[in-house]
ChimeraX commands (.cxc) that place a marker at each C-alpha (Angstrom):
marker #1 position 16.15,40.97,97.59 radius 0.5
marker #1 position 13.25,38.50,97.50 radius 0.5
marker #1 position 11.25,40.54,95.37 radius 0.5
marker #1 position 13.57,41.05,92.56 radius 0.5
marker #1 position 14.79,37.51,92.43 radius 0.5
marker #1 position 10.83,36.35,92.02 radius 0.5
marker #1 position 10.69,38.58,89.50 radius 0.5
marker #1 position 13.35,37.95,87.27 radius 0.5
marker #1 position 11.89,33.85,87.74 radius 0.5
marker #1 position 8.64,35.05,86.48 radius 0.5
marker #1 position 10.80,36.57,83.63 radius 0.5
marker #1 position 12.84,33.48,82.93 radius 0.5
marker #1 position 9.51,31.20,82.93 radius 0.5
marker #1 position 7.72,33.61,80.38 radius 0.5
marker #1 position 10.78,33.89,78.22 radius 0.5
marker #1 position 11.28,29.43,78.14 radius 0.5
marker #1 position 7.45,29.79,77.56 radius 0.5
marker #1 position 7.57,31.40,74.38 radius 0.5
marker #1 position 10.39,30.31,73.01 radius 0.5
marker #1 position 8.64,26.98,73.06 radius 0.5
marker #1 position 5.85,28.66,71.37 radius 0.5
marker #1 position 8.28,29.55,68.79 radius 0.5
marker #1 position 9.90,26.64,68.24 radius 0.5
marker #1 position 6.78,24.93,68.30 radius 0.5
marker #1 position 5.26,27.36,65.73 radius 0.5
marker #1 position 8.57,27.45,63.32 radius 0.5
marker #1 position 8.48,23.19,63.45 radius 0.5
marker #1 position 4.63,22.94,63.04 radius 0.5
marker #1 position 5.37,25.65,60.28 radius 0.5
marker #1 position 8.11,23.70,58.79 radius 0.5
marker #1 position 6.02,20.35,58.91 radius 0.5
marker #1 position 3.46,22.03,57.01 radius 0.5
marker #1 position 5.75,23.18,54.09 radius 0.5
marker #1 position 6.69,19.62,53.92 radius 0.5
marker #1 position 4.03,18.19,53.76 radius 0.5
marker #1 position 2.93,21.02,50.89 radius 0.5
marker #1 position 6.28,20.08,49.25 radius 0.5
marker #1 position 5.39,16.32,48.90 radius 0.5
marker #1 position 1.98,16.90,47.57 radius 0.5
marker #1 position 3.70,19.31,44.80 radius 0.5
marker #1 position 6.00,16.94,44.26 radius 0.5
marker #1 position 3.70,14.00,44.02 radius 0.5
marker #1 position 1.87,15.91,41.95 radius 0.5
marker #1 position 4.85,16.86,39.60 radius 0.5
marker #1 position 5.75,13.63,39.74 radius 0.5
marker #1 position 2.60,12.14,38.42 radius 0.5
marker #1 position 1.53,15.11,36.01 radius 0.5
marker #1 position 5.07,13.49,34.50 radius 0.5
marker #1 position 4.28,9.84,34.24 radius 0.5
marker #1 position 0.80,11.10,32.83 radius 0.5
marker #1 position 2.34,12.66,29.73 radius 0.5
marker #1 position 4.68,9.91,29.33 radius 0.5
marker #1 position 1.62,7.62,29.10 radius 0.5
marker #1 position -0.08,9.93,26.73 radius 0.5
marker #1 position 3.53,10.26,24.38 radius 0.5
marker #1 position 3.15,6.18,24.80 radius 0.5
marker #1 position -0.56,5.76,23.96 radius 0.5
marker #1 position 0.73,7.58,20.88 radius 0.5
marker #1 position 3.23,5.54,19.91 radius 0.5
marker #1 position 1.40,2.47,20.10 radius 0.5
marker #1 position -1.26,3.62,18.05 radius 0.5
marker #1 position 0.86,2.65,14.81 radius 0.5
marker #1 position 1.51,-1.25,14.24 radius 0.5
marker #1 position 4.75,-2.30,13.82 radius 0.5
marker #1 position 6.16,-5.76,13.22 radius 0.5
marker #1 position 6.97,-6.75,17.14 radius 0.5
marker #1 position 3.36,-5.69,18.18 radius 0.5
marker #1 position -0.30,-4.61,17.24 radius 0.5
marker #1 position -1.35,-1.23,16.96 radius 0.5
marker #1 position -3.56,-0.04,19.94 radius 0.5
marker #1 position -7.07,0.84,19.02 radius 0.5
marker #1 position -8.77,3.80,20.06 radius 0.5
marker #1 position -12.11,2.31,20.96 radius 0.5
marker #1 position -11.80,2.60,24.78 radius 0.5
marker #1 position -10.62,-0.53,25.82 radius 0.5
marker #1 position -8.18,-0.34,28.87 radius 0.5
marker #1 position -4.62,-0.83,28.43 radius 0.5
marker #1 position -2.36,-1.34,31.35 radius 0.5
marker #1 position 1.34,-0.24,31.15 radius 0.5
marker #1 position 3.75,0.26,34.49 radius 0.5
marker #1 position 6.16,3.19,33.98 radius 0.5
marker #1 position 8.81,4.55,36.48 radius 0.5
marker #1 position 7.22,1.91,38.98 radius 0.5
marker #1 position 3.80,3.64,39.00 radius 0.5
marker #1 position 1.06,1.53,37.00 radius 0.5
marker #1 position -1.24,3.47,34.57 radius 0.5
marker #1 position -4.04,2.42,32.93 radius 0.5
marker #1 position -4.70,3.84,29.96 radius 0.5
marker #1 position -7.73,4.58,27.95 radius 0.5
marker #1 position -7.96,6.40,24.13 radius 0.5
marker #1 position -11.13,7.13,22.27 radius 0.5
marker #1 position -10.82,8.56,18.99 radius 0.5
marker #1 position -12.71,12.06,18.20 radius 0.5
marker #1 position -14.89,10.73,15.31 radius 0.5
marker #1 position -16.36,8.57,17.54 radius 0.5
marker #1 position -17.96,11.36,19.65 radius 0.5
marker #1 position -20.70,13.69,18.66 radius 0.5
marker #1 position -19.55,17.28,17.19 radius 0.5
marker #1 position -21.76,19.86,19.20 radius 0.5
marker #1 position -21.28,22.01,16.30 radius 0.5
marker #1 position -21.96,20.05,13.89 radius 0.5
marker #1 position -24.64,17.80,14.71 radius 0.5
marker #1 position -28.12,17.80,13.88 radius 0.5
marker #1 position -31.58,18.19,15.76 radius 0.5
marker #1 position -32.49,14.59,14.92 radius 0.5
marker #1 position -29.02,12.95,16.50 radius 0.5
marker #1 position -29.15,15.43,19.29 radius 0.5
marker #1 position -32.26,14.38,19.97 radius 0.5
marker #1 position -31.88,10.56,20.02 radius 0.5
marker #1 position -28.75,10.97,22.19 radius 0.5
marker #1 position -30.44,12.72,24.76 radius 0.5
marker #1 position -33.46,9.91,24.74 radius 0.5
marker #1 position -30.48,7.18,24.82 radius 0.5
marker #1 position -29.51,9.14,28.71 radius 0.5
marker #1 position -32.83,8.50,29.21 radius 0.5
marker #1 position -34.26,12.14,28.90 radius 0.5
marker #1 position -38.14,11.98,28.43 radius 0.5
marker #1 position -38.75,12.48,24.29 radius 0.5
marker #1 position -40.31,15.86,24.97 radius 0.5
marker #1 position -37.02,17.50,26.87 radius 0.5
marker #1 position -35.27,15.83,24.31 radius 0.5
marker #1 position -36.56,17.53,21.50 radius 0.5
marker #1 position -36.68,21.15,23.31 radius 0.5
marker #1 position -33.13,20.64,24.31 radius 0.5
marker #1 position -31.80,19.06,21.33 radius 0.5
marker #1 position -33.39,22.85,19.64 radius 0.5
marker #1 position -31.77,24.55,22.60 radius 0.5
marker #1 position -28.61,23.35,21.58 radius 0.5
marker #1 position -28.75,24.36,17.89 radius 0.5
marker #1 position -30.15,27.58,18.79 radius 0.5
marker #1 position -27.09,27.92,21.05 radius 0.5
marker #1 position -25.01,27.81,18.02 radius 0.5
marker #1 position -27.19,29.32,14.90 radius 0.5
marker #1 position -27.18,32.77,14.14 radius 0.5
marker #1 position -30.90,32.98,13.69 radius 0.5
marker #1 position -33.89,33.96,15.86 radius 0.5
marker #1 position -35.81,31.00,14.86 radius 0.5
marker #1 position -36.44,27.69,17.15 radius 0.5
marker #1 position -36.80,25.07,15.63 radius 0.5
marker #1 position -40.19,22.62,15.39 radius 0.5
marker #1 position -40.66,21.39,18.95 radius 0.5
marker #1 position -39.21,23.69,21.15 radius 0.5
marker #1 position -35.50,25.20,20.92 radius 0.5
marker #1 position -34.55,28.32,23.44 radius 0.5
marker #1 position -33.91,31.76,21.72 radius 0.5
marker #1 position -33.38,35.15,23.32 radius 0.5
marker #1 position -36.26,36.14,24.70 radius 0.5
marker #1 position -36.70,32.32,26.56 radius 0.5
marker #1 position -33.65,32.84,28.45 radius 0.5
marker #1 position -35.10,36.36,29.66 radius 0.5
marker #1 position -38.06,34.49,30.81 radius 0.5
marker #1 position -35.94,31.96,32.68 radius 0.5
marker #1 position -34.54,35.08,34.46 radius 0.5
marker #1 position -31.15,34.43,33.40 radius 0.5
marker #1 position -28.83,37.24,32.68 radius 0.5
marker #1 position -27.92,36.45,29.16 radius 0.5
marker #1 position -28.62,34.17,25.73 radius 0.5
marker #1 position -27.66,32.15,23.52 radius 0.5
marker #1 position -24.03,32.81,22.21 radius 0.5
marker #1 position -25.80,32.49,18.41 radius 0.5
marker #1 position -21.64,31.49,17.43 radius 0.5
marker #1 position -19.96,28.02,17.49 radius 0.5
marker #1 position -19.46,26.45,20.71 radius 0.5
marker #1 position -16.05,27.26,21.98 radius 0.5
marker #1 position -15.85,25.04,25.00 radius 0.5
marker #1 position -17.57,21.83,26.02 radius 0.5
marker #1 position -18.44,23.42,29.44 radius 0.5
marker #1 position -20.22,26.33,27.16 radius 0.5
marker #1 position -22.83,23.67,26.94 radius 0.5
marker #1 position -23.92,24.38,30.69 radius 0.5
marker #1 position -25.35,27.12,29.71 radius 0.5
marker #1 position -27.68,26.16,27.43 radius 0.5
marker #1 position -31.14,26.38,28.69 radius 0.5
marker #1 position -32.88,23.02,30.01 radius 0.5
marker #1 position -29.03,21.31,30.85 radius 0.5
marker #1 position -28.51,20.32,34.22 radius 0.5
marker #1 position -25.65,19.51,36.03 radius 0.5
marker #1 position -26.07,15.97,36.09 radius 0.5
marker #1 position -27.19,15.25,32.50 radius 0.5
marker #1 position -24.28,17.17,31.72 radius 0.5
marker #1 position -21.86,15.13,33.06 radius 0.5
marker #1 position -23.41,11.93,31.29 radius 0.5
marker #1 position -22.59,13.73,27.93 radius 0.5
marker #1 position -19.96,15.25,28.11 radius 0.5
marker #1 position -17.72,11.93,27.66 radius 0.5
marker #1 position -18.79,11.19,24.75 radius 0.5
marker #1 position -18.95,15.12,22.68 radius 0.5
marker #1 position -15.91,16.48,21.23 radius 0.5
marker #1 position -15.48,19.68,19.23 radius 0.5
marker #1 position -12.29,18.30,17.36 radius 0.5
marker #1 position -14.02,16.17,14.86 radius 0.5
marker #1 position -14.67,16.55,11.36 radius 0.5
marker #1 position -18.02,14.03,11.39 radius 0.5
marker #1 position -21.42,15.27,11.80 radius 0.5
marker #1 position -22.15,12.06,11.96 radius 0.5
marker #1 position -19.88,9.84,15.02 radius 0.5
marker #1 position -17.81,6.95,13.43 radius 0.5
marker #1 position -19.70,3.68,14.97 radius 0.5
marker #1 position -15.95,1.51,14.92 radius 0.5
marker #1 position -15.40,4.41,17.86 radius 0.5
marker #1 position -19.18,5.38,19.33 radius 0.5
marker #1 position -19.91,4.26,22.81 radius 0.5
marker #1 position -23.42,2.81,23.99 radius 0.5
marker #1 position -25.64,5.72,23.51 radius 0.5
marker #1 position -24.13,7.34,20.46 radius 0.5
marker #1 position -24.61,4.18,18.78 radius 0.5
marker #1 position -28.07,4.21,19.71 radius 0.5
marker #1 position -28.73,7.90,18.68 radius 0.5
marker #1 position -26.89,6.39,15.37 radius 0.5
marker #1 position -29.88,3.99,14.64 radius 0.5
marker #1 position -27.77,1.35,15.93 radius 0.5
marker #1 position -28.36,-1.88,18.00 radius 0.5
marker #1 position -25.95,-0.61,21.05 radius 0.5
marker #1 position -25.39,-4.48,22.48 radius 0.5
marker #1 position -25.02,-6.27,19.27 radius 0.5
marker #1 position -22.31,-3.42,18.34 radius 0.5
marker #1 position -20.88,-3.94,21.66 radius 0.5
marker #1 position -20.73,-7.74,22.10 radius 0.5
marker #1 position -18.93,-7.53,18.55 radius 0.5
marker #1 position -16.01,-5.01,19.50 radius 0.5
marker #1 position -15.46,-7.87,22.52 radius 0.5
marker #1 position -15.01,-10.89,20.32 radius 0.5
marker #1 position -12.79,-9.07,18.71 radius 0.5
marker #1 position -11.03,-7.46,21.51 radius 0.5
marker #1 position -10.39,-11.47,22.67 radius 0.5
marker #1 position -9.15,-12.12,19.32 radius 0.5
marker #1 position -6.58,-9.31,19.01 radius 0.5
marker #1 position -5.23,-10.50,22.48 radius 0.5
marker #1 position -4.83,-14.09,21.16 radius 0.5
marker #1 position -3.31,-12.72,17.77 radius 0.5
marker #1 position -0.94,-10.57,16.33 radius 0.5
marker #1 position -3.03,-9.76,13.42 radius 0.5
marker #1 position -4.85,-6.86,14.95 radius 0.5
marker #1 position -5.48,-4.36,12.85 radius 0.5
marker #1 position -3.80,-1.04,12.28 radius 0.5
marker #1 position -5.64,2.14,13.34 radius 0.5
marker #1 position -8.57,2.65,10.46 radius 0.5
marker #1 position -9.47,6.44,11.95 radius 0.5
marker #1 position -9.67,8.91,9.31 radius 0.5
marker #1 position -9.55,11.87,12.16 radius 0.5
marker #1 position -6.31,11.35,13.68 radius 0.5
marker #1 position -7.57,12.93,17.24 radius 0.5
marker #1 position -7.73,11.32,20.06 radius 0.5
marker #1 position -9.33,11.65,23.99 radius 0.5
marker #1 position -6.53,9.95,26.01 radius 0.5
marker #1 position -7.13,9.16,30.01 radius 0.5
marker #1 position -4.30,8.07,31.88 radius 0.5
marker #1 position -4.91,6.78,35.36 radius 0.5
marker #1 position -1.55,6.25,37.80 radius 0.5
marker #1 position -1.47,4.71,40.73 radius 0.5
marker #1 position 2.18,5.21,42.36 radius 0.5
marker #1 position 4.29,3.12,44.87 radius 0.5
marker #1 position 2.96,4.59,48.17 radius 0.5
marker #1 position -0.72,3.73,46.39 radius 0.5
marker #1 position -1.55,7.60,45.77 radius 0.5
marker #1 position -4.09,8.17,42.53 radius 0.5
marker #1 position -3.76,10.83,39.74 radius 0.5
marker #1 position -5.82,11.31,36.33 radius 0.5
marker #1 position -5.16,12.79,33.32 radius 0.5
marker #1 position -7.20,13.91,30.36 radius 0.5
marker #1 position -5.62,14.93,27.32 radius 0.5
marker #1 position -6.91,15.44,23.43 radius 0.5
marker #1 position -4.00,15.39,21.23 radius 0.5
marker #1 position -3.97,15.41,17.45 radius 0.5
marker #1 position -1.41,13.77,15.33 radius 0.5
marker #1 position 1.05,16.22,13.74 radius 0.5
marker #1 position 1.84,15.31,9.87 radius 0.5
marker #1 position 5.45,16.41,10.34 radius 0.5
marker #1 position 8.33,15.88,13.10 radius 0.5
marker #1 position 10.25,19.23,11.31 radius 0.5
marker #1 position 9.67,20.76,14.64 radius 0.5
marker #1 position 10.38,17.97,16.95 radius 0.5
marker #1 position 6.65,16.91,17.92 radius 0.5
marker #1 position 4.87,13.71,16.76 radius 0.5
marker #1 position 1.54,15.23,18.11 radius 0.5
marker #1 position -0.63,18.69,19.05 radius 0.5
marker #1 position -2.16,18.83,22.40 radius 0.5
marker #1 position -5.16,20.57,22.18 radius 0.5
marker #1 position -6.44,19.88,25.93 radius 0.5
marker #1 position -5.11,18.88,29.25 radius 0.5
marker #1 position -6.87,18.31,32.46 radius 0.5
marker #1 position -5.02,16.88,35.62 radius 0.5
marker #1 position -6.49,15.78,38.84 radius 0.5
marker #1 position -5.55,13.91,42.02 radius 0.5
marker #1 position -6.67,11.61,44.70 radius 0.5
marker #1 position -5.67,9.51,47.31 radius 0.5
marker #1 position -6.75,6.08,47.12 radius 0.5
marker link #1:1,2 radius 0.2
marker link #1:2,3 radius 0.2
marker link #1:3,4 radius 0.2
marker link #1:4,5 radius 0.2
marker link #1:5,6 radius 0.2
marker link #1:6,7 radius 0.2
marker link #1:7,8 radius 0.2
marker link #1:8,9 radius 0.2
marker link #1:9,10 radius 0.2
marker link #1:10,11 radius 0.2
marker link #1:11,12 radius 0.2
marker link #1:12,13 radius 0.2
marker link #1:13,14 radius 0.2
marker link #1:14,15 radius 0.2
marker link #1:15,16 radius 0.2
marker link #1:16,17 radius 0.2
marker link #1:17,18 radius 0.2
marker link #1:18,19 radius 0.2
marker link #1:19,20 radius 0.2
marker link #1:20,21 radius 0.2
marker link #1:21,22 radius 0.2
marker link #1:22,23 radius 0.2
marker link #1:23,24 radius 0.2
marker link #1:24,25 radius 0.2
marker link #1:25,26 radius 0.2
marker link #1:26,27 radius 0.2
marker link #1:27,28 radius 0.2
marker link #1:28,29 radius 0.2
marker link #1:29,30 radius 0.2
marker link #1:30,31 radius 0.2
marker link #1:31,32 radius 0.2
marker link #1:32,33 radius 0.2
marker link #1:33,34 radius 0.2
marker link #1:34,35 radius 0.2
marker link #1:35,36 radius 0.2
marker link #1:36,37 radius 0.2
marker link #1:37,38 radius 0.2
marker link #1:38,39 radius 0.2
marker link #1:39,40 radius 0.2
marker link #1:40,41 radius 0.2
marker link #1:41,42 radius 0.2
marker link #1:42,43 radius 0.2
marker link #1:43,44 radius 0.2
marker link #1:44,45 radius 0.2
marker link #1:45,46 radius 0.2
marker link #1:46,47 radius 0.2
marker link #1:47,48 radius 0.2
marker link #1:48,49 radius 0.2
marker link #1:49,50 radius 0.2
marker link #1:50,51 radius 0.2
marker link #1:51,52 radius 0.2
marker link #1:52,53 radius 0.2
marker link #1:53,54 radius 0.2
marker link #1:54,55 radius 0.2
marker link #1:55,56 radius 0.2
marker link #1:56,57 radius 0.2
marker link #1:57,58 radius 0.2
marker link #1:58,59 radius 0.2
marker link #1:59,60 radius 0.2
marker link #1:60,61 radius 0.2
marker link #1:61,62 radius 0.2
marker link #1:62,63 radius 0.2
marker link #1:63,64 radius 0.2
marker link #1:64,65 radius 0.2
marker link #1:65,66 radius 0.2
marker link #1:66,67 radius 0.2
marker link #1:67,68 radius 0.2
marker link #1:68,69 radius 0.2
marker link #1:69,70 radius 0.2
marker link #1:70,71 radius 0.2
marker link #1:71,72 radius 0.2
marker link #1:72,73 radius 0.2
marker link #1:73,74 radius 0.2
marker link #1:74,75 radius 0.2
marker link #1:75,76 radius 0.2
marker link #1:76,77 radius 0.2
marker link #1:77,78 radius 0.2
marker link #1:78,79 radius 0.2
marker link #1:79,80 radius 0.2
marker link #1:80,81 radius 0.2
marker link #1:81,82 radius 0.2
marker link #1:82,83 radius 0.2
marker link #1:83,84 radius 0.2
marker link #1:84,85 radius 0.2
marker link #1:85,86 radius 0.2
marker link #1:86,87 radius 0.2
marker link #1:87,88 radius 0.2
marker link #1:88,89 radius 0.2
marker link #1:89,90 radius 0.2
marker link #1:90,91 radius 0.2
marker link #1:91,92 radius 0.2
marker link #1:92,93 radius 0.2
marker link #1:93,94 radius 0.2
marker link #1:94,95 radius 0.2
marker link #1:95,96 radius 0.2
marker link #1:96,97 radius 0.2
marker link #1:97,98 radius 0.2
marker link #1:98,99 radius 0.2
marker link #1:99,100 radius 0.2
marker link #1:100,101 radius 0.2
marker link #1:101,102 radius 0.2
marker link #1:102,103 radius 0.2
marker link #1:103,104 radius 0.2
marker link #1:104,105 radius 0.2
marker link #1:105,106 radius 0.2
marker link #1:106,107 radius 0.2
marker link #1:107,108 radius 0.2
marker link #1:108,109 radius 0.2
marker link #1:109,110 radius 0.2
marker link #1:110,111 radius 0.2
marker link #1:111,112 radius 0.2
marker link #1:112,113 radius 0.2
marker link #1:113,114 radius 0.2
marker link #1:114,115 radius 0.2
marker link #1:115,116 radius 0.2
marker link #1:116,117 radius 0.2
marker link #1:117,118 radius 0.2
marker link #1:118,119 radius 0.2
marker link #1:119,120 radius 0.2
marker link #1:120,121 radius 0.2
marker link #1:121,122 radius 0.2
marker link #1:122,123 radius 0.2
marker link #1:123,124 radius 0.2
marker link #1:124,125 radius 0.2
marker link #1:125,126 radius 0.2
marker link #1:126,127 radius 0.2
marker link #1:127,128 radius 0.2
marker link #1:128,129 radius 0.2
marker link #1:129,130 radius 0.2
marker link #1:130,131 radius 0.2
marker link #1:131,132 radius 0.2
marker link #1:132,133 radius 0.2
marker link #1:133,134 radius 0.2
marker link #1:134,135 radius 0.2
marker link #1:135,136 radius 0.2
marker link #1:136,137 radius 0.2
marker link #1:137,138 radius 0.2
marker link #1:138,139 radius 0.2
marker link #1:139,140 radius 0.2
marker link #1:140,141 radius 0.2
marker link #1:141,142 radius 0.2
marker link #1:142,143 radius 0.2
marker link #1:143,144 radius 0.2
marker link #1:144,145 radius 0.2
marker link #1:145,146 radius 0.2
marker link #1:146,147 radius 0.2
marker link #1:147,148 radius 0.2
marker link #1:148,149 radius 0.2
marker link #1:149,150 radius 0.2
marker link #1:150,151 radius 0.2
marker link #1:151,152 radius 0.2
marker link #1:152,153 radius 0.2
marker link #1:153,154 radius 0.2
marker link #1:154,155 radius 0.2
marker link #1:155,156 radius 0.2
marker link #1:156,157 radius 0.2
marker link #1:157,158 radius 0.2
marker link #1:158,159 radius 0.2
marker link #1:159,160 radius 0.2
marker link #1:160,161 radius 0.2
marker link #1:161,162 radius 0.2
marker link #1:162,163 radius 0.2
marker link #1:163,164 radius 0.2
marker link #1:164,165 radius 0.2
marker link #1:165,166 radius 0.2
marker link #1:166,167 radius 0.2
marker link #1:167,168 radius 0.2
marker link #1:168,169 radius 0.2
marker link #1:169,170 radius 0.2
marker link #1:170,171 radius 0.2
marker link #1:171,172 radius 0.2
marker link #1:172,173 radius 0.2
marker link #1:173,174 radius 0.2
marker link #1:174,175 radius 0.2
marker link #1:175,176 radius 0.2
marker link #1:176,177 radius 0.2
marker link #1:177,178 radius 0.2
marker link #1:178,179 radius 0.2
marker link #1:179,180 radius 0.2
marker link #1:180,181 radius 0.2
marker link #1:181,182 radius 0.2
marker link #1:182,183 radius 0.2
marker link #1:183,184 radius 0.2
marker link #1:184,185 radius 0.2
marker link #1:185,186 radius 0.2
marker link #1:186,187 radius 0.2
marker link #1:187,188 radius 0.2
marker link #1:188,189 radius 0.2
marker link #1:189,190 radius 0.2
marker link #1:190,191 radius 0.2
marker link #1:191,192 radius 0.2
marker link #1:192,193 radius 0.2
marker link #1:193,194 radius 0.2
marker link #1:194,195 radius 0.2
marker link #1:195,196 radius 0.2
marker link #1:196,197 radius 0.2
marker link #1:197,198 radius 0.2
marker link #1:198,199 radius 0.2
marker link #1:199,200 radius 0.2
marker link #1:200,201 radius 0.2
marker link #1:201,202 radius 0.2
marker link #1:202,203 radius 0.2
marker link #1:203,204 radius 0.2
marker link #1:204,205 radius 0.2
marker link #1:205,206 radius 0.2
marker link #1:206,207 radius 0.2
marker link #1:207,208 radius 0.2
marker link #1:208,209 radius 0.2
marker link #1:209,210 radius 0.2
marker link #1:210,211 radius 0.2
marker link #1:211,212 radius 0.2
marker link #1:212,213 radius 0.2
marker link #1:213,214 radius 0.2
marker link #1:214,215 radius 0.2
marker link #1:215,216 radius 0.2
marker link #1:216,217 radius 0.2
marker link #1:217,218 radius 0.2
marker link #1:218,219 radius 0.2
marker link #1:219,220 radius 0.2
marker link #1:220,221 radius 0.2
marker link #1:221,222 radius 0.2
marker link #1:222,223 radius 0.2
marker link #1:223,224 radius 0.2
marker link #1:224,225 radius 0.2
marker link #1:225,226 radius 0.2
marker link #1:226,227 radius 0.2
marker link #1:227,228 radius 0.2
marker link #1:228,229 radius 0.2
marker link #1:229,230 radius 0.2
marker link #1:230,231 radius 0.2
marker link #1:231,232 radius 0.2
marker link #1:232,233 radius 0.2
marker link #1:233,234 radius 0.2
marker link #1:234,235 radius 0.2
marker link #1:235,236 radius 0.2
marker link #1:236,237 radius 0.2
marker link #1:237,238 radius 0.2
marker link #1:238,239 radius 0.2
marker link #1:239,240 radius 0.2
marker link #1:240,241 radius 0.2
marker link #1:241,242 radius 0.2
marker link #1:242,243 radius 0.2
marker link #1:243,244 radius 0.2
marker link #1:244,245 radius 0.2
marker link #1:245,246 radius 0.2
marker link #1:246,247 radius 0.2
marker link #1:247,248 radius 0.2
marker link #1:248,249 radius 0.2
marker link #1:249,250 radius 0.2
marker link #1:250,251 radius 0.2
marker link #1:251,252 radius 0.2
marker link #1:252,253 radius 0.2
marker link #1:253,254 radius 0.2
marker link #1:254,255 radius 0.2
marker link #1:255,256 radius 0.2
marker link #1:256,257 radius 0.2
marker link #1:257,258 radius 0.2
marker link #1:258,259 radius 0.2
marker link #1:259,260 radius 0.2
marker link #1:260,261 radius 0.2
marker link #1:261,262 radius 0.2
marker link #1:262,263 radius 0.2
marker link #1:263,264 radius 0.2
marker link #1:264,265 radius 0.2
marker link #1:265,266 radius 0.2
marker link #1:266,267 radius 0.2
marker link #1:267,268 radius 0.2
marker link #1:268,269 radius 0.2
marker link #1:269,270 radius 0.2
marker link #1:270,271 radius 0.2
marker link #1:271,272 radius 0.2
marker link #1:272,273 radius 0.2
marker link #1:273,274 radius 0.2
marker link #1:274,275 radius 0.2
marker link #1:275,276 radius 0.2
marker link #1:276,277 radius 0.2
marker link #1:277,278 radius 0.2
marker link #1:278,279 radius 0.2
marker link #1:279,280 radius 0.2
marker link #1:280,281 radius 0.2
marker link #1:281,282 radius 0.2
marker link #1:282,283 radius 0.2
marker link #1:283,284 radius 0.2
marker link #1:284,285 radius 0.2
marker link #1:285,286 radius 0.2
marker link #1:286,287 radius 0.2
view
């Protein structure tokens, strides 16, 4: 009799043995789902408050009597919403430089104002315009053409069409990673300019513009000053009616979320929007 009763222990021990391995498995499993629910829903949650900054950045970019009209210069704005606080940022579009529209020269004198030795300048400023032209032809200087990309031993060329996407411009031969990143805040393919509006141009635009960058600068912050002391700042003067909007929310529990949007201003309401969004990036971290 000994013999069966040991055995049926041994059973009884490896059966409590895994069903604690089960329930351990089903409540690590069910931790993890939480935990995967909160981040969706934190992440819901501040996708949300993101495009209720953006529909407020919006709104405050026309003046009424109570209150000035944001400007769309960059300058940080701070609003708290749904007890998150978001800081909010808008640049308008005409302030940026049009990669499809602008020309070797302001290319050129961009890329010197990141600091790019005059040489690479000029060959990648042509790069960039070859990109885009529909001709064979490089430019005085240097440029990047068909049979340059072959050399490079990359598997195709230049698109020889209108850029499409900003990120199209990492494929232009001579751009980097890094440099890339440095530009792309400040190039936009939703204005109308080939020439950047200076009321809107950051540091090195205004410098590719000819422009005395610090002067500019140290102007837009006197004023900046005054329009906090004052009612009287002015309505928004931008002709192109697009604008880069960053919303940064920080919630309760101190987690961090970003987002990017362009949005253009619709002329009518008939269909229940006061504005177009044209591009939306999202993006969190903890803090």
């Amino acid at each position: 009799m000994r013999a069966p009763r040991g055995a049926a222990l041994v059973l009884v021990l490896w059966l409590i043995a895994l069903l604690t391995a089960l329930v351990g498995a089903f409540a690590m499993s069910a931790r993890i789902e939480h935990l995967q629910q909160r981040v969706q829903d934190d992440s819901g949650r501040a996708q949300e408050i993101g495009r209720a900054g953006v529909a407020y950045a919006m709104s405050r970019l026309r003046a009424d009597p109570q209150r000035p009209a944001w400007q769309p210069d960059g300058r940080l704005y701070r609003w708290r919403f749904d007890g998150a606080q978001v800081d909010i940022r808008i640049e308008d579009e005409s302030g940026k430089i049009n990669l499809n529209l602008a020309d070797i020269p302001l290319l050129q004198g961009f890329l010197q104002a990141l600091q790019v030795e005059p040489a690479a300048a000029t060959r990648l400023a042509g790069a960039i315009v070859d990109w885009r032209d529909a001709d064979d032809l490089s430019p005085v200087g240097g440029g990047a053409e068909g049979p340059d990309y072959v050399a490079a031993g990359l598997p195709y060329g230049p698109r020889n069409a209108r850029f499409e996407t900003l990120g199209e411009l990492q494929r232009v031969l001579g751009m980097t990673p890094s440099l890339y990143a440095r530009m792309r805040p400040m190039l936009t393919l939703h204005s109308r300019l080939a020439r950047p509006d200076a009321r809107f141009a950051q540091g090195p635009v205004l410098t590719a513009l000819g422009m005395d960058a610090a002067l500019v600068q140290a102007q837009r912050e006197q004023e900046w000053a005054a329009s906090n002391d004052t009612m009287s700042a002015p309505a928004v003067a931008s002709g192109s009616g697009t604008y880069s909007i960053e919303c940064s929310v920080v919630d309760e529990r101190g987690r961090a979320a970003v987002s990017r949007a362009v949005v253009r201003n619709t002329p009518s309401t008939a269909m229940g929007r006061a504005y177009t969004v044209l591009g939306w990036e999202q993006g969190m971290a903890s803090q």
